[in-house]
C-alpha positions in Angstrom: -142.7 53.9 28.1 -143.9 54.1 32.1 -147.1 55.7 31.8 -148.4 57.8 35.2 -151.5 59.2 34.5 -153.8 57.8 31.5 -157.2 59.4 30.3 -159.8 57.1 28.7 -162.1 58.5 26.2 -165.0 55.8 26.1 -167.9 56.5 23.3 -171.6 55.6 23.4 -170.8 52.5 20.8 -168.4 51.5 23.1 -170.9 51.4 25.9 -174.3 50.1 23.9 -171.9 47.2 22.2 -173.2 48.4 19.2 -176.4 48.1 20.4 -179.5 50.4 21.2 -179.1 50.7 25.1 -176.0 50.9 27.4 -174.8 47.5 28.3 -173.8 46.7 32.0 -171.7 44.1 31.0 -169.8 46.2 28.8 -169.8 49.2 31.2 -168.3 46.1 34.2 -165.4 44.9 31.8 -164.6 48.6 31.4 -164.8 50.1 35.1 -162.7 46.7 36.1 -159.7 47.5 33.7 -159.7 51.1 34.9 -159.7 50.2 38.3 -156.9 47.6 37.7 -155.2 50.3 36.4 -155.8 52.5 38.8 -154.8 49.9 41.7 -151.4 49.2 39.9 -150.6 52.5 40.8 -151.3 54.9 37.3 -153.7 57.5 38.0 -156.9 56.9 35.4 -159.4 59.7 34.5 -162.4 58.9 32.4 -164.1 60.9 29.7 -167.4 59.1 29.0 -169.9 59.6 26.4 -173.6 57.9 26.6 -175.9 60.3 28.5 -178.1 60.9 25.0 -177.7 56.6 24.9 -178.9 56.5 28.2 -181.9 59.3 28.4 -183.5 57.6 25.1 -183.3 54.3 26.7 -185.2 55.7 29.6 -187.5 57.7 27.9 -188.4 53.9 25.7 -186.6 55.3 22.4 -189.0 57.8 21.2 -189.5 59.4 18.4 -188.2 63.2 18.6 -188.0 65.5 16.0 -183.9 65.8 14.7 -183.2 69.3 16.8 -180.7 70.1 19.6 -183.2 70.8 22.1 -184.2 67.3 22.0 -181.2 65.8 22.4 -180.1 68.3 25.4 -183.1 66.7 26.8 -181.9 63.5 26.5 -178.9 64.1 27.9 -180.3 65.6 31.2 -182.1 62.4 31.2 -179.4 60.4 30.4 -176.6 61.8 32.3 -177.8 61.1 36.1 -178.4 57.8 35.0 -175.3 57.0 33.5 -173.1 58.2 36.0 -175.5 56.2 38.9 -174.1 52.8 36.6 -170.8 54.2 36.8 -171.1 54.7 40.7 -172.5 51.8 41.7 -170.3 49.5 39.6 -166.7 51.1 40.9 -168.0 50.8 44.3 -167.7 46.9 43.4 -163.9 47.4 43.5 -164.1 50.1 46.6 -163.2 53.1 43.9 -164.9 56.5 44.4 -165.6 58.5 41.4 -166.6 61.8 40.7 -168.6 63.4 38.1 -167.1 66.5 36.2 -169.2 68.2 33.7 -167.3 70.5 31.2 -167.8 73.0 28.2 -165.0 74.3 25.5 -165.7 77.7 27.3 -164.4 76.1 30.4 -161.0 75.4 29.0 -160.6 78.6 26.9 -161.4 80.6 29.5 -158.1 80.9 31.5 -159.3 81.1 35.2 -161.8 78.7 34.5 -159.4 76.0 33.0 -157.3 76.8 36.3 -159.9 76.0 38.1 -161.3 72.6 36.2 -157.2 71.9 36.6 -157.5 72.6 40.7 -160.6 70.4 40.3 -159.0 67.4 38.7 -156.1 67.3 40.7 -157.4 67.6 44.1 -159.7 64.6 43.0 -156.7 62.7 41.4 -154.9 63.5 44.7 -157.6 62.2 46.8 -157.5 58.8 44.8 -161.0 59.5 43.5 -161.4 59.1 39.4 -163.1 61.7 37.8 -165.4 61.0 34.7 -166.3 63.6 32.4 -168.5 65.0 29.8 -169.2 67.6 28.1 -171.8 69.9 29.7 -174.6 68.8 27.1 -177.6 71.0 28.8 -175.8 74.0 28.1 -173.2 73.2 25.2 -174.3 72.0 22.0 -170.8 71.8 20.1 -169.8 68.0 21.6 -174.0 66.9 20.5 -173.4 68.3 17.0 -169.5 67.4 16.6 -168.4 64.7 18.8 -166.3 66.8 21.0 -165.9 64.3 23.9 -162.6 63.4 21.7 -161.4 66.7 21.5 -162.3 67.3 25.0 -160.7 64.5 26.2 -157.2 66.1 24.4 -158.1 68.9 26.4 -158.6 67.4 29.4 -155.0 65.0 28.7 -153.0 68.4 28.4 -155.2 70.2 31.2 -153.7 67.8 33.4 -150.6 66.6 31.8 -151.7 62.7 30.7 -149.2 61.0 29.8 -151.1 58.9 27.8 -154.6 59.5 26.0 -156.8 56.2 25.1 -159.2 56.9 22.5 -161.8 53.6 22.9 -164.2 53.2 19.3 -165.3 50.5 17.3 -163.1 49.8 15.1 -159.2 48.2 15.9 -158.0 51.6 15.4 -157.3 54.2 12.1 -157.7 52.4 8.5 -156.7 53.6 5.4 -159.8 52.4 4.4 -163.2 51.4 6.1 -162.4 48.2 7.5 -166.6 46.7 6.9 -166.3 47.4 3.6 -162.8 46.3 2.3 -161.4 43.6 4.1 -157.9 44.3 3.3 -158.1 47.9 4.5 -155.0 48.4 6.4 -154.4 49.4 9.8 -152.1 52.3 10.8 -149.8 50.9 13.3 -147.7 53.2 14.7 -147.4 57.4 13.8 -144.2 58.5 14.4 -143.8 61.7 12.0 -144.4 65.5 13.6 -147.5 65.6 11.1 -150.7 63.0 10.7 -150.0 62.1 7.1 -152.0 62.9 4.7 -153.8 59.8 4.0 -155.1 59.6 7.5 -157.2 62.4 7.0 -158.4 61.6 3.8 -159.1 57.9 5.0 -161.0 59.2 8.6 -164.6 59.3 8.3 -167.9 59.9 9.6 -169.5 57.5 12.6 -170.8 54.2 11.9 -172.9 52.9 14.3 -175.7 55.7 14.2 -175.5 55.5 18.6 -172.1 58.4 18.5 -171.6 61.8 17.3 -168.2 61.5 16.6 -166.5 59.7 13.6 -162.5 58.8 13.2 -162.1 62.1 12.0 -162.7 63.6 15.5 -159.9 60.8 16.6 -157.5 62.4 14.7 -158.1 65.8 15.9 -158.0 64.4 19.2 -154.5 62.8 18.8 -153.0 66.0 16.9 -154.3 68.0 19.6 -153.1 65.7 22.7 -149.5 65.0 21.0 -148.4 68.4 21.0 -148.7 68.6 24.6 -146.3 65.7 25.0 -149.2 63.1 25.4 -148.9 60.1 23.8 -152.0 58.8 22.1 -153.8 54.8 21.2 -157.3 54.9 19.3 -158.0 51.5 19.8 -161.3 49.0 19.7 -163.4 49.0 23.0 -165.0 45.5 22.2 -162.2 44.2 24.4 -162.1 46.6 27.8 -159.4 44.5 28.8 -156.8 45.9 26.0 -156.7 48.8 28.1 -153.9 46.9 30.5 -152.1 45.9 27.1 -151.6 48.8 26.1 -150.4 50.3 29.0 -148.3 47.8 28.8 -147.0 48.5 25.7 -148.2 45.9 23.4 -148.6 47.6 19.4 -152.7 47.5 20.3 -154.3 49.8 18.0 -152.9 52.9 16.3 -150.0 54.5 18.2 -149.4 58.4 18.1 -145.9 59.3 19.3 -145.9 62.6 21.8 -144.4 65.7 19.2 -142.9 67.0 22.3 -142.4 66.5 25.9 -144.3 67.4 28.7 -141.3 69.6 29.9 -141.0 70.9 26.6 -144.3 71.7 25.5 -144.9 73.7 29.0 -141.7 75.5 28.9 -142.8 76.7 25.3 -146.0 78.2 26.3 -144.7 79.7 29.5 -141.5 81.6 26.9 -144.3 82.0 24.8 -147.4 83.6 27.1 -145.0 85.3 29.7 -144.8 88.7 27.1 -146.7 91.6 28.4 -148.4 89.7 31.1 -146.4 91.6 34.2 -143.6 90.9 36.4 -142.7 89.8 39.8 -139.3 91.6 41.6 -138.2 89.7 43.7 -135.0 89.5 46.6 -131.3 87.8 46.5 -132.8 85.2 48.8 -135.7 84.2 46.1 -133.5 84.8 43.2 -131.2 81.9 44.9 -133.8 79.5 45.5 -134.7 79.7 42.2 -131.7 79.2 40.8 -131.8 75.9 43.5 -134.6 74.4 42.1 -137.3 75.7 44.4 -140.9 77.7 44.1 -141.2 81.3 44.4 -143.0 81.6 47.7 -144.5 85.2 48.9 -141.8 86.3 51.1 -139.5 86.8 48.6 -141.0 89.3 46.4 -140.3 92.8 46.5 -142.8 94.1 43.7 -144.9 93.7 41.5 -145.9 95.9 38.1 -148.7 95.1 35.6 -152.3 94.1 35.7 -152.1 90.1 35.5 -154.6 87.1 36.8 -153.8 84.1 38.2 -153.0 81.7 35.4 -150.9 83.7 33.6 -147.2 83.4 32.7 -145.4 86.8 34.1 -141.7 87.5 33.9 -139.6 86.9 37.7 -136.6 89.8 37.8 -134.5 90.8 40.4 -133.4 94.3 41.3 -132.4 96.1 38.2 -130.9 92.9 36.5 -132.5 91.3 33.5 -135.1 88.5 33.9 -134.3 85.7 36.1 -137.2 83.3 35.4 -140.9 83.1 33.3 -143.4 81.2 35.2 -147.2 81.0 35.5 -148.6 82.8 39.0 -150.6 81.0 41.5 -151.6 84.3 42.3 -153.4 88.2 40.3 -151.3 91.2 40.9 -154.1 92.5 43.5 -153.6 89.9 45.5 -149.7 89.9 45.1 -149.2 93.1 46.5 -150.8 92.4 49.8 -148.6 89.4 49.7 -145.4 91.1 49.5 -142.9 89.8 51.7 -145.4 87.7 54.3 -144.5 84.1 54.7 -147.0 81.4 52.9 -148.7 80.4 56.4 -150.4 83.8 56.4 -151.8 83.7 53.1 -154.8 82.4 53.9 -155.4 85.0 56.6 -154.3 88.2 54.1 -156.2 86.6 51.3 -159.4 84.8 53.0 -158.4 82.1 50.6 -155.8 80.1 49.0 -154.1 78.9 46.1 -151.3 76.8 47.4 -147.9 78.2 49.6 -146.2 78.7 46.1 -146.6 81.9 44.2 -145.3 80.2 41.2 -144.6 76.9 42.1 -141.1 75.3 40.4 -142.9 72.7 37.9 -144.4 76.0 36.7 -141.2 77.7 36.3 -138.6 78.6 33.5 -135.3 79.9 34.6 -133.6 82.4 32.0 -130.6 82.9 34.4 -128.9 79.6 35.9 -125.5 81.1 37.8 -125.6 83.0 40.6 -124.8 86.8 40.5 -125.5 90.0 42.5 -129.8 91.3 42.3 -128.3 94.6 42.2 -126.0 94.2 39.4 
C-alpha cells in the first residue's frame, strides 16, 4: 500500500528510553526518520507525548502529592520545553514545525474540529509538520487515561491519514506480556472487521511507570482509526528508524487493516448526517457541474431552507426534482443566503472572510443522481 499522509503517535517511554528524563538521542533518531519521511514526499504529522516527562525533569523530579493539579503543572512546565527540543532538532534537517494543542471538546465540537481540520491542512499545505498534544492545562482526560492514542485516531480521521503509527515499548500487541512469558506471541497482522477477543483480554495497563496509557488505549486507538479507512502499526519505538520500514511495508509490528475506505467511510457519514440538516437549491448549470465532477461554487445556488452551520452535511436539490447530491457546506445558511448567485471572487468582500471558493467542495460531495435531466422536471 502507497501511503500519503502518516501520523505518528510517539509516548513518553518512547522519548525517556525507558528512562526518567527525555533523551535527545532518542528524540534525534526520531525527528530524522520523520523528516526522511517527510522529504520522500509522504506528509508526516506528529502526536507527541512527554510534556509531564519533561516538566518533572525540570522541576529535579520532585515529590508531588498523586493529584491532577500537579501534573497539569507539570505539563505547563514540560510542554514549552519539549516542543523547544523538537524545534531546534528539525531545524537540523531545515523542517519547520508547529505546535498544535488539542482537547476531546475540540473534535466533538463540530465547528471547532472544522477549524483544528483548516489548521492542520493549511500547515500540511505549507510543508510545515504539526506536533500535537493534548491540551493538558485545561483537559485532564489524556493525564488520567492516556488519550494521546485516541487522540491521535482522531487526529488520523480529522485529516484523513492514511496510515496511523502507534510508537510504545513493546514490538507491538502480545497475547501475553512479552517480560513475563517469553513465548508470548505477537499479533502479526489483523485483518477481521472486529479486534478479536483475545486482544482485548490480553491488552494491559502501562509498564514503564513514565506513560499514562497502556496497550489497551492502542487498541482503542486502532479500532477507532480503522473505521475511518486508516490503516494502523503499534510498533516498538526503541528503533525510530522502523518508521521507514514500515512505510515500506515490511510486517513491523502489529498490522490493523483499514475496515473501510477513505471514500467509503466519508460517503457513509455524509448519507448518514445530511438528514434534517437543510438544503441547498441550486440551477441547471450547478446541477451539471455536479454531475461533472466539480464543487458547488456560490453562483449556482438559487436557495437555501433550514438553519445549518458550516460543517454540516445538507442535502443539494434542484428545482422541484428530488435530491441531486449530500455534501458537507463550506458555508452556515446565514451566510449562504448573502451568497446566492455571486461568483466565489466576491466572497470575501460579502462575507469579510473566507472559507475557500467552494461552497461544498467535490471531495466533500455525494451524488444521489448521476444522468443528466431537466431541474424543472
Amino acid at each position: 500500500m502507497n501511503y500519503q499522509r502518516v501520523v505518528i503517535k510517539v509516548g513518553s517511554s518512547t522519548l525517556t528510553a525507558g528512562g526518567r528524563h527525555i533523551s535527545p538521542p532518542r528524540v534525534i533518531d526520531l525527528v530524522k526518520a520523520i523528516c526522511q519521511l517527510k522529504q520522500s514526499g509522504i506528509q508526516v504529522l506528529l502526536v507527541s507525548s512527554g510534556a509531564i516527562a519533561a516538566g518533572r525533569e525540570a522541576l529535579g523530579y520532585p515529590e508531588l502529592p498523586k493529584f491532577i493539579p500537579a501534573k497539569q503543572m507539570l505539563a505547563a512546565i514540560g510542554q514549552p520545553r519539549l516542543m523547544e527540543m523538537y524545534e531546534r532538532f528539525f531545524a537540523i534537517y531545515e523542517e519547520k514545525v508547529a505546535q498544535v494543542l488539542l482537547t476531546r471538546a475540540d473534535l466533538t465540537d463540530r465547528r471547532r474540529y472544522l477549524n483544528a481540520r483548516s489548521t492542520l491542512e493549511a500547515l500540511i499545505h505549507q510543508s510545515v509538520i504539526p506536533i500535537i498534544n493534548e491540551n493538558d492545562t485545561v483537559a485532564t482526560e489524556e493525564i488520567r487515561f492516556g488519550d494521546n492514542d485516541n487522540l491521535s485516531a482522531q487526529v488520523a480521521s480529522l485529516i484523513e491519514a492514511d496510515l496511523l503509527i502507534l510508537l510504545t515499548d513493546q514490538d507491538g500487541v502480545y497475547d501475553q506480556d512479552p517480560r513475563r512469558n517469553p513465548h508470548a506471541r505477537l499479533f502479526g497482522r489483523i485483518e477481521s472487521a472486529e479486534i478479536p477477543p483475545e486482544m482485548w483480554a490480553a491488552a494491559g495497563g502501562s509498564v514503564s511507570g513514565v506513560g499514562t496509557g497502556g496497550m489497551i488505549t492502542k487498541l482503542q486507538a486502532a479500532d477507532l482509526a480503522r473505521r475511518s479507512g486508516c490503516a494502523v502499526v503499534v510498533a516498538s519505538g526503541s528503533v525510530p528508524l522502523n518508521i521507514l520500514r514500515i512505510v515500506n511495508n515490511e510486517p513491523i509490528g502489529t498490522y490493523f487493516s483499514p475496515v473501510l475506505n477513505k471514500i467509503e467511510a466519508r460517503k457513509r457519514y455524509i448519507l448518514t448526517a445530511a438528514k434534517g440538516n437543510g438544503q441547498i437549491y441550486i440551477d441547471a448549470g450547478a446541477e451539471l457541474a455536479l454531475i461533472r465532477g466539480r464543487s458547488l461554487l456560490p453562483i449556482g445556488i438559487t436557495k437555501v431552507s433550514g438553519d445549518f452551520e458550516r460543517g454540516d452535511a445538507v442535502e443539494v436539490l434542484c428545482g422541484k426534482a428530488s435530491s441531486v447530491a449530500m455534501g458537507i457546506t463550506n458555508y452556515a445558511a446565514r451566510d449562504l443566503e448573502k451568497l446566492i448567485g455571486h461568483q466565489s471572487t466576491e466572497i470575501e468582500t460579502i462575507l469579510g472572510y473566507t472559507y475557500g471558493d467552494e461552497v461544498i467542495h467535490r471531495n466533500n460531495l455525494v451524488m444521489i443522481q448521476s444522468i443528466e435531466r431537466n431541474c424543472n422536471g
